[in-house]
Backbone as JSON, one array per atom type, in Angstrom:
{
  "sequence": "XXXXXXXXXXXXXXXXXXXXXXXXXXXXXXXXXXXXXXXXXXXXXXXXXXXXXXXXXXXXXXXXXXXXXXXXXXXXXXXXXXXXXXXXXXXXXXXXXXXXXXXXXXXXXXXXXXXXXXXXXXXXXXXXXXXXXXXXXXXXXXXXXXXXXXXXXXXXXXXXXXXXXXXXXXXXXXXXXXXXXXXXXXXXXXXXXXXXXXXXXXXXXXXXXXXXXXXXXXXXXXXXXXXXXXXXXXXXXXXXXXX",
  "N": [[0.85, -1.2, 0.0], [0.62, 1.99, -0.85], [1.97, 5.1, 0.44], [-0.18, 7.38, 2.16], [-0.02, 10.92, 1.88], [-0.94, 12.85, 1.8], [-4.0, 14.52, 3.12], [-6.64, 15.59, 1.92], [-9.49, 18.78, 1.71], [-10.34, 19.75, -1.83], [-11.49, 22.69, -2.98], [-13.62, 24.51, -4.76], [-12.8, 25.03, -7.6], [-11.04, 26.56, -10.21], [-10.61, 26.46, -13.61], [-8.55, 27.79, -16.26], [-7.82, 27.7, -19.8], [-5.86, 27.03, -21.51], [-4.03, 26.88, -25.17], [-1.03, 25.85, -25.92], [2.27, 26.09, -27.48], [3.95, 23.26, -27.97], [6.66, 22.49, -27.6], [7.6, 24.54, -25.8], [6.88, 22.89, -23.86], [8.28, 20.98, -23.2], [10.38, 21.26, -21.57], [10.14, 20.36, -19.23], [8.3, 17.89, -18.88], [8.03, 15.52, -17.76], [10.57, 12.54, -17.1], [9.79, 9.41, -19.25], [7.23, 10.12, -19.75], [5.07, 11.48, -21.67], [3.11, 13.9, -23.83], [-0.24, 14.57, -22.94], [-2.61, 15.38, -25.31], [-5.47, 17.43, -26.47], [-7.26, 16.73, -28.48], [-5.7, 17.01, -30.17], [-4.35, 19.4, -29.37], [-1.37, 21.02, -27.2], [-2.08, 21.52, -23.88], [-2.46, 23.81, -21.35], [-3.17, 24.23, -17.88], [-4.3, 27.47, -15.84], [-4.97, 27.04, -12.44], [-7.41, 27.84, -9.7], [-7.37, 26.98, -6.42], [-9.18, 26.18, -2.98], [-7.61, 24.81, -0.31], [-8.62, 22.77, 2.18], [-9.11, 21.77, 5.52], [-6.9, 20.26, 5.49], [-4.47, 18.0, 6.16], [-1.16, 16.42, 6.71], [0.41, 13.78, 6.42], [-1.28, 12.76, 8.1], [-1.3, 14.79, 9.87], [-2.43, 17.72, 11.44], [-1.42, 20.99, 10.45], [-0.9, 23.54, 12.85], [-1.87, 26.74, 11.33], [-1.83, 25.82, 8.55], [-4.06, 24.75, 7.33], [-6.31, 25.36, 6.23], [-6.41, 27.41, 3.14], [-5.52, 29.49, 0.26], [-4.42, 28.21, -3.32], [-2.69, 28.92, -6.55], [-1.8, 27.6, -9.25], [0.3, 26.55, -12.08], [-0.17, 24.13, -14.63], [0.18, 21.3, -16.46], [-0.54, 18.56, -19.31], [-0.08, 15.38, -19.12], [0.51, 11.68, -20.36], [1.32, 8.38, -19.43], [2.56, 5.12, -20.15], [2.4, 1.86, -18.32], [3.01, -0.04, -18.8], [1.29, -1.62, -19.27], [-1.34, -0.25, -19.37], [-2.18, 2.84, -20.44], [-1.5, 5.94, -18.04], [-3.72, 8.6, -17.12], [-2.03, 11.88, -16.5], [-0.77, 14.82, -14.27], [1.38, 17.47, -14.74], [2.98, 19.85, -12.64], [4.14, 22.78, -13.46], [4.23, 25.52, -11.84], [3.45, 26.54, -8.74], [1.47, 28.33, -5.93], [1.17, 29.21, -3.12], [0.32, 30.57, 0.3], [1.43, 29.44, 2.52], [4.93, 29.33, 3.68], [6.13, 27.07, 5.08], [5.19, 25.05, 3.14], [6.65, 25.2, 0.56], [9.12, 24.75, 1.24], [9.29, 22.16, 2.16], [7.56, 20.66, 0.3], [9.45, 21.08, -1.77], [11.46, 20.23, -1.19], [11.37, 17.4, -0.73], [9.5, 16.33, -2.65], [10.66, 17.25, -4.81], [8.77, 19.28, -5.75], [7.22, 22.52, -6.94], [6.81, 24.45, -5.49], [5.8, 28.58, -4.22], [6.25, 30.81, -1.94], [3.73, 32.95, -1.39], [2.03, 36.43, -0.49], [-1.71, 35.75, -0.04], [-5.28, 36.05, -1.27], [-8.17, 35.93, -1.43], [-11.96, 35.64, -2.61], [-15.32, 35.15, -2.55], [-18.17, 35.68, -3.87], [-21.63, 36.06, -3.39], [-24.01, 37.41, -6.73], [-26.76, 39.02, -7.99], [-28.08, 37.84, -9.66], [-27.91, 35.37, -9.56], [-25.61, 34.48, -9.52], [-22.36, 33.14, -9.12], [-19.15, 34.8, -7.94], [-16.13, 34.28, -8.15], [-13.35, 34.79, -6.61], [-9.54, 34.53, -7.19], [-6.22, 36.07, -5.74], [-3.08, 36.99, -5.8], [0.36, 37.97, -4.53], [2.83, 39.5, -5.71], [5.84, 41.14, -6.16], [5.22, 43.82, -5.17], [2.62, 44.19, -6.8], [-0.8, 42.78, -6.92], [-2.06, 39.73, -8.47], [-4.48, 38.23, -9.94], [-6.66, 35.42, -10.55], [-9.63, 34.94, -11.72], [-13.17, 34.28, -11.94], [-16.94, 34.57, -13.02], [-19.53, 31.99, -11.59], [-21.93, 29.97, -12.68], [-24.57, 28.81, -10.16], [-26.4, 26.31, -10.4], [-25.45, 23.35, -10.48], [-23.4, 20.37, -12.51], [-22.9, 16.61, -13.12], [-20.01, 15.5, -15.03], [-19.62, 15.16, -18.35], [-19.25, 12.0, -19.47], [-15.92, 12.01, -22.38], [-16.09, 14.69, -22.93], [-14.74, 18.27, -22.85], [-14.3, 18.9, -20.11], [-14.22, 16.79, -19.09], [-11.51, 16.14, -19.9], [-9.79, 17.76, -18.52], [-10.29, 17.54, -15.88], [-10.5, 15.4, -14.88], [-8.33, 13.33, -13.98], [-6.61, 11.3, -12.18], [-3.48, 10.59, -11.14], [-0.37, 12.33, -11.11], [2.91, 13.39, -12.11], [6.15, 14.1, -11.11], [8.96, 15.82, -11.83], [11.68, 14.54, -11.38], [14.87, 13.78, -12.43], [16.93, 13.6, -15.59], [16.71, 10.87, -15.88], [14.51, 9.87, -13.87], [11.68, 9.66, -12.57], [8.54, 10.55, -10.35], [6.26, 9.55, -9.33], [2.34, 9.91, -8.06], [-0.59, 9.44, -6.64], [-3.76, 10.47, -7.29], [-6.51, 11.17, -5.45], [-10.01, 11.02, -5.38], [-13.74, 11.71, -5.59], [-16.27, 12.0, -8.82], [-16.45, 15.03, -9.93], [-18.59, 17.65, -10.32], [-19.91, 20.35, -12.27], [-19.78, 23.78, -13.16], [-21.45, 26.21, -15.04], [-19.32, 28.91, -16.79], [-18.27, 32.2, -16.95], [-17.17, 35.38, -17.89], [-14.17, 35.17, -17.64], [-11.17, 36.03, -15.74], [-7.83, 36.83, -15.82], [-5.1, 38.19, -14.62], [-1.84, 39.11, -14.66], [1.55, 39.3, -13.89], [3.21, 37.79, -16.47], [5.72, 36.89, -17.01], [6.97, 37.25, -15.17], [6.31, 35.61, -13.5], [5.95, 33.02, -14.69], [7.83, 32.59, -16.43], [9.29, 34.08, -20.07], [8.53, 32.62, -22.27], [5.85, 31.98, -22.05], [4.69, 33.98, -22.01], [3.23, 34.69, -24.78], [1.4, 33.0, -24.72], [-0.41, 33.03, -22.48], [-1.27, 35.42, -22.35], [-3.38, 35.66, -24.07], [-6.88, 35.53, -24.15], [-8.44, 32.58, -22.71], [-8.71, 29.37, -24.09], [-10.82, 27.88, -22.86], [-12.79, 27.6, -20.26], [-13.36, 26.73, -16.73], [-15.34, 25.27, -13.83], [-15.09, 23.69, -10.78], [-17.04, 22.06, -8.51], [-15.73, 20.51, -6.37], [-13.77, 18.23, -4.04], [-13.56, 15.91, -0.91], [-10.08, 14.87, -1.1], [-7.4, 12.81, -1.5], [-3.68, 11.89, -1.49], [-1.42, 10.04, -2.2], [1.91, 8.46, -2.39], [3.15, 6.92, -4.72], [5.44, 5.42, -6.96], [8.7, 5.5, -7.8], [9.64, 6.18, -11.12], [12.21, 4.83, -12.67], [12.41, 3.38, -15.68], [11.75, 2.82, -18.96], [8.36, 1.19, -19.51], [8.08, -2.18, -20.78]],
  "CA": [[0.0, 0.0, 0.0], [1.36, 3.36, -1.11], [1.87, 6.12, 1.75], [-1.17, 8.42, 1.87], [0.89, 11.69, 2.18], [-2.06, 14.12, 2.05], [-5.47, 14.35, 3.06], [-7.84, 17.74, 1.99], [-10.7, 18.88, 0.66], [-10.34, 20.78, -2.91], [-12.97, 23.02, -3.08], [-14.25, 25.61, -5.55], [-11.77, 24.62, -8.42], [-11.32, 27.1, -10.84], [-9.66, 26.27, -14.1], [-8.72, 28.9, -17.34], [-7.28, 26.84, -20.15], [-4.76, 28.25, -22.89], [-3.45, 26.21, -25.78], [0.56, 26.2, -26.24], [3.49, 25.05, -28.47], [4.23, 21.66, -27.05], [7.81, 22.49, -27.49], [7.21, 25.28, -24.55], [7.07, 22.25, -22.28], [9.43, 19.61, -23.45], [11.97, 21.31, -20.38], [8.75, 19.94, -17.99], [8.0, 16.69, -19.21], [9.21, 13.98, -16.69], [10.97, 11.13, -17.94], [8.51, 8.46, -19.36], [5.83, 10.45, -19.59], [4.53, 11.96, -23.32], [2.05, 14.88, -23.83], [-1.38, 14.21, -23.56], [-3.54, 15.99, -26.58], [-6.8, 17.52, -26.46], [-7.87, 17.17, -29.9], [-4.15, 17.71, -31.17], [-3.69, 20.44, -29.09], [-1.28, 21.12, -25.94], [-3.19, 22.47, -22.91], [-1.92, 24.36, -20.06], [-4.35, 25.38, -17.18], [-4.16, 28.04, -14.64], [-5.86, 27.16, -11.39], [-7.07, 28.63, -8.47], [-8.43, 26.45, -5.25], [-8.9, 26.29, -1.89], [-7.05, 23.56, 0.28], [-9.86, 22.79, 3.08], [-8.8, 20.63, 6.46], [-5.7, 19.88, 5.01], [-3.67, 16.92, 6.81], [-0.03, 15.74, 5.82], [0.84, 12.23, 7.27], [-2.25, 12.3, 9.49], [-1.0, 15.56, 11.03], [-3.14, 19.04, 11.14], [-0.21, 21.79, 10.93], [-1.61, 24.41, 12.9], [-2.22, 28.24, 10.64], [-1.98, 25.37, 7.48], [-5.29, 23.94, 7.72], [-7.31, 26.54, 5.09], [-5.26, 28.34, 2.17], [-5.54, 29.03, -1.22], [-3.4, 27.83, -4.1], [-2.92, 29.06, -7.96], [-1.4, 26.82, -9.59], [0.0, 26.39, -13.42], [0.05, 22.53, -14.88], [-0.17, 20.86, -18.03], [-1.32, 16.97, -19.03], [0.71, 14.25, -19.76], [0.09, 9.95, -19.81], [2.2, 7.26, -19.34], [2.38, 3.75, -20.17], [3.09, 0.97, -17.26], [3.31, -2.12, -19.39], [-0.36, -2.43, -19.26], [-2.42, 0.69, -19.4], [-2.01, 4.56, -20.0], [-2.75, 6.58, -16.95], [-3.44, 10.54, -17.51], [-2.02, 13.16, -15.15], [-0.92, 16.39, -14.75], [2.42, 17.93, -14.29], [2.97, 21.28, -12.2], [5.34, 24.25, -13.66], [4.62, 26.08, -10.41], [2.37, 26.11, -7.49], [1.85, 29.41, -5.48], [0.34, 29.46, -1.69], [0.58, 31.68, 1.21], [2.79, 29.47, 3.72], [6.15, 29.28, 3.55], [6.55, 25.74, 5.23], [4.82, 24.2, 2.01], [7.52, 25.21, -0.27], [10.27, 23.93, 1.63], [8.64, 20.54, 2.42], [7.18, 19.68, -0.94], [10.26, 20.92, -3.02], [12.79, 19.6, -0.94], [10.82, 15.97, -0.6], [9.34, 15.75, -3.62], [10.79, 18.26, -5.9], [7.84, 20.24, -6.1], [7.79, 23.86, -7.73], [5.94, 25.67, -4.74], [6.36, 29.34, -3.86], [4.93, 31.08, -0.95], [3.78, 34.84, -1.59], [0.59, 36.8, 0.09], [-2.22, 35.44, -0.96], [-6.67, 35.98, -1.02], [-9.57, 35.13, -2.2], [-13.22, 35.86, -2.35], [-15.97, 34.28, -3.29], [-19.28, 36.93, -3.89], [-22.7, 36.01, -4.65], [-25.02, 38.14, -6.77], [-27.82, 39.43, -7.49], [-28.72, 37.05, -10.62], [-27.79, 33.83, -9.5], [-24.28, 33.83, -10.06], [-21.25, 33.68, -7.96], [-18.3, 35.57, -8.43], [-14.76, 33.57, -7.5], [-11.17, 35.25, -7.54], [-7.95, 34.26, -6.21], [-5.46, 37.03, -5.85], [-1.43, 36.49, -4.63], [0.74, 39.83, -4.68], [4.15, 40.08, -6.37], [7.07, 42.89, -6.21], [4.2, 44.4, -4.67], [1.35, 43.95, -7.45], [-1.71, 42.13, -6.94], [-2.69, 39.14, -9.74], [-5.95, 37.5, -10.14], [-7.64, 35.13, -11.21], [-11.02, 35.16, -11.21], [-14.64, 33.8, -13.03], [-18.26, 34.34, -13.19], [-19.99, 31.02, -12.57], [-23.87, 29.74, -12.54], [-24.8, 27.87, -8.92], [-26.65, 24.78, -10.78], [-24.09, 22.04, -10.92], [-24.31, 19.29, -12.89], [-22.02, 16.24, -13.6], [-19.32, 15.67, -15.85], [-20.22, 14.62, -19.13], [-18.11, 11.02, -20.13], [-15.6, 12.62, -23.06], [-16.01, 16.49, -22.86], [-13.53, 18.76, -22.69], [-13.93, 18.9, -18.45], [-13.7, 15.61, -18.65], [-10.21, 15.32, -20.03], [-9.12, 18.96, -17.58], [-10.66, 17.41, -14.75], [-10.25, 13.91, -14.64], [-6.42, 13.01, -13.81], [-5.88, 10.86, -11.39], [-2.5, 10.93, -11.54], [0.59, 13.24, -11.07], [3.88, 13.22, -12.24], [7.02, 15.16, -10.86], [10.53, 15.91, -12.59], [13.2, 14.17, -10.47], [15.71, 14.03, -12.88], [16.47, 13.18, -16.98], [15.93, 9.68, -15.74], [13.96, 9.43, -12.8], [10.29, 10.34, -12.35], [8.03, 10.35, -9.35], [4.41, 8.82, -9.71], [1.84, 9.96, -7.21], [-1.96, 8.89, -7.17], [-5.01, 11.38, -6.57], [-8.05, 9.93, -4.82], [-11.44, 11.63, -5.0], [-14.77, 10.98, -6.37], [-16.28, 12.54, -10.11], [-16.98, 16.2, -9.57], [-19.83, 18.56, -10.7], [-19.36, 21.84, -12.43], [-20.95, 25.13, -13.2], [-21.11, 27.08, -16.0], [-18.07, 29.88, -16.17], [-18.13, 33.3, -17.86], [-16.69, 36.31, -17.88], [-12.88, 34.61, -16.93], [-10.17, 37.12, -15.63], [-6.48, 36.53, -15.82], [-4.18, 39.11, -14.9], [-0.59, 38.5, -13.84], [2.92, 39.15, -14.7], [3.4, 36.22, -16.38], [7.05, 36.5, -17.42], [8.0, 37.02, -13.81], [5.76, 34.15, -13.06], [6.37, 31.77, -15.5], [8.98, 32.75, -17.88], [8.83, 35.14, -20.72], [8.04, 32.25, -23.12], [4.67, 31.91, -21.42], [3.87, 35.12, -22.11], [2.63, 34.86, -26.07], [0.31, 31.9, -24.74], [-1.18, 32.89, -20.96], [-1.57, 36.48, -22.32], [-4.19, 35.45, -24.73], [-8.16, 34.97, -23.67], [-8.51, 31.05, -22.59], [-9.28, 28.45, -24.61], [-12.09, 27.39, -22.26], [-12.99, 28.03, -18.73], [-13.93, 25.13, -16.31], [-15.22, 25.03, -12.53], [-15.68, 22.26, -9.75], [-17.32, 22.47, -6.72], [-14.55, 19.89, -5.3], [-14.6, 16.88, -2.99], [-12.51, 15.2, -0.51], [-9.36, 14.05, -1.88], [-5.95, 12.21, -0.83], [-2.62, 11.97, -2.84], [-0.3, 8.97, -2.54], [3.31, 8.89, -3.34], [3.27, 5.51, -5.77], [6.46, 5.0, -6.92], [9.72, 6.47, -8.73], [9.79, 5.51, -12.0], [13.57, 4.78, -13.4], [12.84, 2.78, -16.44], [10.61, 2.37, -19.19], [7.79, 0.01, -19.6], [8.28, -3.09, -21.88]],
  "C": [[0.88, 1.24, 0.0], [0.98, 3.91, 0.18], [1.05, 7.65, 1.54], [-0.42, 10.15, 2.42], [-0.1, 13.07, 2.35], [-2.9, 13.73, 2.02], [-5.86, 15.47, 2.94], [-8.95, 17.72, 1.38], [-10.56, 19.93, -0.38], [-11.48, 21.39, -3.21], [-12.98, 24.47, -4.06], [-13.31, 26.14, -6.87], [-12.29, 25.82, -10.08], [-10.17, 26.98, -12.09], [-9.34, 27.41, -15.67], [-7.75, 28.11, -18.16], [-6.67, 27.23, -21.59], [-3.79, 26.59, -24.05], [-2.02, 27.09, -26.05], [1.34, 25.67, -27.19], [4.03, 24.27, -27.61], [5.92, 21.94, -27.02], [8.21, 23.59, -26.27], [7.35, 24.34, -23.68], [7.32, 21.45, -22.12], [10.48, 19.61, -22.12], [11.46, 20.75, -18.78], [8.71, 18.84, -17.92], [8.94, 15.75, -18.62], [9.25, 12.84, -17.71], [9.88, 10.23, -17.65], [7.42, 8.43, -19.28], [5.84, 10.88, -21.62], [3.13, 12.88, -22.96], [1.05, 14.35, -23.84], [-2.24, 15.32, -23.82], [-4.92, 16.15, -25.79], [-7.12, 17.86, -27.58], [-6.46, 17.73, -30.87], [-3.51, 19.02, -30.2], [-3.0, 20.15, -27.43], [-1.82, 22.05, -24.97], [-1.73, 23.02, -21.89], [-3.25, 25.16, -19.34], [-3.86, 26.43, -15.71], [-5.18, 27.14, -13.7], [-5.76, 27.42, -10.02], [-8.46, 27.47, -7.64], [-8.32, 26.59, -4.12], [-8.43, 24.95, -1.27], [-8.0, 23.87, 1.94], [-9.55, 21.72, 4.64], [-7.71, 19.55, 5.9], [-4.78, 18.88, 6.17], [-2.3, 16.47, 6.62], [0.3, 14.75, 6.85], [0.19, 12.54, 8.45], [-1.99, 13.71, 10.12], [-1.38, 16.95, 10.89], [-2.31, 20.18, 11.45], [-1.15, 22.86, 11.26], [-0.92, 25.88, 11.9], [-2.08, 27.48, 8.88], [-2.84, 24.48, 7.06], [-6.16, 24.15, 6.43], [-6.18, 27.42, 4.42], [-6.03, 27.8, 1.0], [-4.45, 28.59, -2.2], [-3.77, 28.22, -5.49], [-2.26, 28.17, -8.22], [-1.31, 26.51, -11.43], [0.49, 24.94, -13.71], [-0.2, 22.43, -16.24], [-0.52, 18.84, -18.09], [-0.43, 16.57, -20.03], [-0.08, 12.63, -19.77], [1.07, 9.45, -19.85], [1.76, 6.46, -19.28], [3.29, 2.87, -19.14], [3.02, -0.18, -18.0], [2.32, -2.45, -19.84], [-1.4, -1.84, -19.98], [-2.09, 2.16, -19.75], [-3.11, 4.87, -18.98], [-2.12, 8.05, -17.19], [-2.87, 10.87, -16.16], [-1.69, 14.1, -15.76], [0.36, 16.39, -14.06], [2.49, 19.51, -13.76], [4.38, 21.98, -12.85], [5.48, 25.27, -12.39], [3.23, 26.24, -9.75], [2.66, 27.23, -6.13], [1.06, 28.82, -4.44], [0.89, 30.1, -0.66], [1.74, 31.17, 2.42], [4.17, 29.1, 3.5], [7.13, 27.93, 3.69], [6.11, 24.57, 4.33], [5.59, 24.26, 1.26], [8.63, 24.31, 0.43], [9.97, 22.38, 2.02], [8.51, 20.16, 0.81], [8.52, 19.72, -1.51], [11.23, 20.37, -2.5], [12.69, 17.61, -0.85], [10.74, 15.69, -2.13], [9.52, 16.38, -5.1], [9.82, 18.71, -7.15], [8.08, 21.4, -6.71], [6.83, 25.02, -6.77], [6.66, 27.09, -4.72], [5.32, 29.78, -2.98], [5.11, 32.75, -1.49], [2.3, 35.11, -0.6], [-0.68, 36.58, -1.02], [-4.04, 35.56, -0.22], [-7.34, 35.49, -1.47], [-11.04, 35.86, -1.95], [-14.49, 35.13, -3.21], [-17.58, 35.51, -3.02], [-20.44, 36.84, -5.0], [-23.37, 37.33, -5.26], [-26.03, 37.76, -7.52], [-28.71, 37.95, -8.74], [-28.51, 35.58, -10.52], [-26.7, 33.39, -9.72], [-23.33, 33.92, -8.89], [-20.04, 33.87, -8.81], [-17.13, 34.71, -7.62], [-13.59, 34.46, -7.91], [-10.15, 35.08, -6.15], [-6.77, 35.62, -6.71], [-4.33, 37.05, -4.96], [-0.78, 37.9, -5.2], [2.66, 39.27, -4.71], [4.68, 41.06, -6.89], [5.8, 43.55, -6.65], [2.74, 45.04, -5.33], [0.54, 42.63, -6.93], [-2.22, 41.42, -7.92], [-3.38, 38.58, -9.48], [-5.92, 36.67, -10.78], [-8.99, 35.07, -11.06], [-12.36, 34.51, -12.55], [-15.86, 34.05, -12.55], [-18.61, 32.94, -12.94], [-21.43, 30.93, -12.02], [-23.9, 28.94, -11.31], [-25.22, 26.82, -10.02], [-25.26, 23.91, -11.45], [-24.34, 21.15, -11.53], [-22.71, 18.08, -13.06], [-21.75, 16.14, -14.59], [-19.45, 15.08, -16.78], [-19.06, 13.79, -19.86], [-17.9, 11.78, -21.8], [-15.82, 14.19, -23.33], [-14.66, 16.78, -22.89], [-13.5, 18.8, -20.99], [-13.45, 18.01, -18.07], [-12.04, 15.58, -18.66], [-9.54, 16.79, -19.09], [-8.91, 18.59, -16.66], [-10.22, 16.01, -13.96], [-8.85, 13.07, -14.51], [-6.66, 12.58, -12.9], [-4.38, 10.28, -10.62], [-2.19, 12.04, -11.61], [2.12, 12.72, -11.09], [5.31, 14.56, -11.88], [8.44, 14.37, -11.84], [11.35, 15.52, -11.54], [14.47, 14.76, -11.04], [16.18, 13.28, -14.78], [16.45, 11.41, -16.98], [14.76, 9.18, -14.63], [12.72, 10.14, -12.81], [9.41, 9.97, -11.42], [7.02, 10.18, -9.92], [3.5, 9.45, -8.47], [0.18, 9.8, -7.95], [-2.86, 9.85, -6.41], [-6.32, 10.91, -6.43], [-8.88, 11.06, -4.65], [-12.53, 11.26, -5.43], [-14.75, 12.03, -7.58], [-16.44, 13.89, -9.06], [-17.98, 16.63, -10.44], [-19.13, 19.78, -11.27], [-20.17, 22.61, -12.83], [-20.61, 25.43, -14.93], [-20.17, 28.32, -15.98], [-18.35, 30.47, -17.18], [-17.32, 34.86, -17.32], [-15.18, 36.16, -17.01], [-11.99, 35.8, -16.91], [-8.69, 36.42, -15.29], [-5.59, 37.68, -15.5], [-3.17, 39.08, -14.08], [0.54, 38.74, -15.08], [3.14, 37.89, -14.91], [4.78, 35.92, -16.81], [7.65, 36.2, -16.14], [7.67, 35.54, -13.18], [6.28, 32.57, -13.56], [7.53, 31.46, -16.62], [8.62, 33.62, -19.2], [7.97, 33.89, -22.06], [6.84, 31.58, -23.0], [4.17, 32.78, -22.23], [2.64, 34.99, -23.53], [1.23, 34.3, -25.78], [-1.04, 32.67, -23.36], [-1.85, 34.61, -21.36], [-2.79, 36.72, -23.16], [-5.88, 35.5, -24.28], [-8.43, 33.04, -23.9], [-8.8, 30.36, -23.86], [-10.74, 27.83, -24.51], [-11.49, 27.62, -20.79], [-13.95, 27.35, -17.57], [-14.27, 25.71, -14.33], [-15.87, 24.29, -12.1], [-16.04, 23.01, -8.57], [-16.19, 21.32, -5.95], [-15.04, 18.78, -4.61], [-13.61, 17.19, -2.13], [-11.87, 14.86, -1.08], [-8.04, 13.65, -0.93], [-5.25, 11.93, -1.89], [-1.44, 11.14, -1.99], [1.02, 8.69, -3.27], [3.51, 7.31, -3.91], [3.94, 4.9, -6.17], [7.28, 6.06, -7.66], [10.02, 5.54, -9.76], [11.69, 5.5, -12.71], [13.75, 4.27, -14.65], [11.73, 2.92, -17.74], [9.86, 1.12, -19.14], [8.11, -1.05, -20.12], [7.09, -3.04, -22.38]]
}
């Protein structure tokens, strides 16, 4: 049995989804993994969630309980001999405490950073709610943020949410042979309808300047979950390929 390394609840998952040149994220791509396509194209999503009764090896760090996280990723699969399984690889992973960066990246050579970071969530008047995450660098404020509709509905087998949403699986960069496996446990989710998506962020400082052409664009598509419970399992380190 793999070692359950986190327990939380992801809640109010907000995703903004930008097509890129796959060669943009060849310097990402853990060994023994390969891009996975949406329709030919490579994705990259921003997202912004909340981490909810957060646990790490059973243990409730007190003032790291509730936080938000942005977060930029992209989707890969890999073959084990048997099966392809999708995931998602992180380029970087922002949140407000400081003892998450140095834990994940030094364990599992994560790409956290800690900066100041909010949120709000604001219904109105028509039935909609208003979501935005906002972290503050060399002393600007960046957003993200969406419009979405309360009625939820589930995820419709083959959609495009489906293939955003549905990863169970995560893969980290060790090294140009070595790749970490980890497994994400939750049930399907539900989602809303999303409009009026906001993006605004230095994204060279963020992500590199050769971001910029892509993240500076208006999405591709614009996705949100209401979230579950979930847990994330460190699975194995891959060193080889399949046969």
């Amino acid at each position: 049995m793999s070692i359950k390394f986190l327990s939380a609840e992801w809640r109010n998952l907000l995703m903004l989804n930008y097509e890129v040149d796959p060669n943009v994220l060849k310097p990402y791509l853990p060994a023994y993994t390969e891009l996975d396509l949406w329709e030919g194209k490579a994705l990259v999503s921003m997202v912004g969630f909340m981490f909810m009764n957060t646990s790490v090896m059973g243990v409730k760090w007190p003032g790291h309980v509730n936080f938000e996280e942005v977060n930029l990723r992209f989707y890969v699969r890999y073959f084990n001999g048997t099966e392809w399984k999708r995931g998602a690889v992180f380029i970087s992973e922002i949140v407000p405490k400081r003892i998450i960066p140095i834990v994940a990246n030094n364990l599992y050579n994560e790409h956290y950073k800690a900066m100041p970071m909010r949120h709000s969530v604001i219904p109105t008047a028509d039935g909609r709610t208003e979501y935005n995450y906002e972290w503050k660098l060399n002393g600007r404020w960046n957003k993200l943020g969406a419009m979405v509709n309360n009625p939820f509905v589930p995820i419709e087998p083959g959609s495009p949410e489906e293939f955003i949403f549905e990863h169970y699986w995560g893969y980290n960069l060790i090294s140009p042979t070595t790749t970490l496996e980890y497994a994400v446990e939750h049930i399907p989710w539900e989602v809303g309808l999303v409009s009026n998506p906001v993006f605004d962020a230095d994204i060279a400082a963020l992500y590199g300047k050769e971001f910029e052409p892509y993240l500076s664009k208006e999405p591709l598509s614009a996705f949100f979950a209401k979230g579950s419970d979930v847990a994330v399992r460190v699975a194995q380190r891959i060193k080889k390929a399949a046969l």
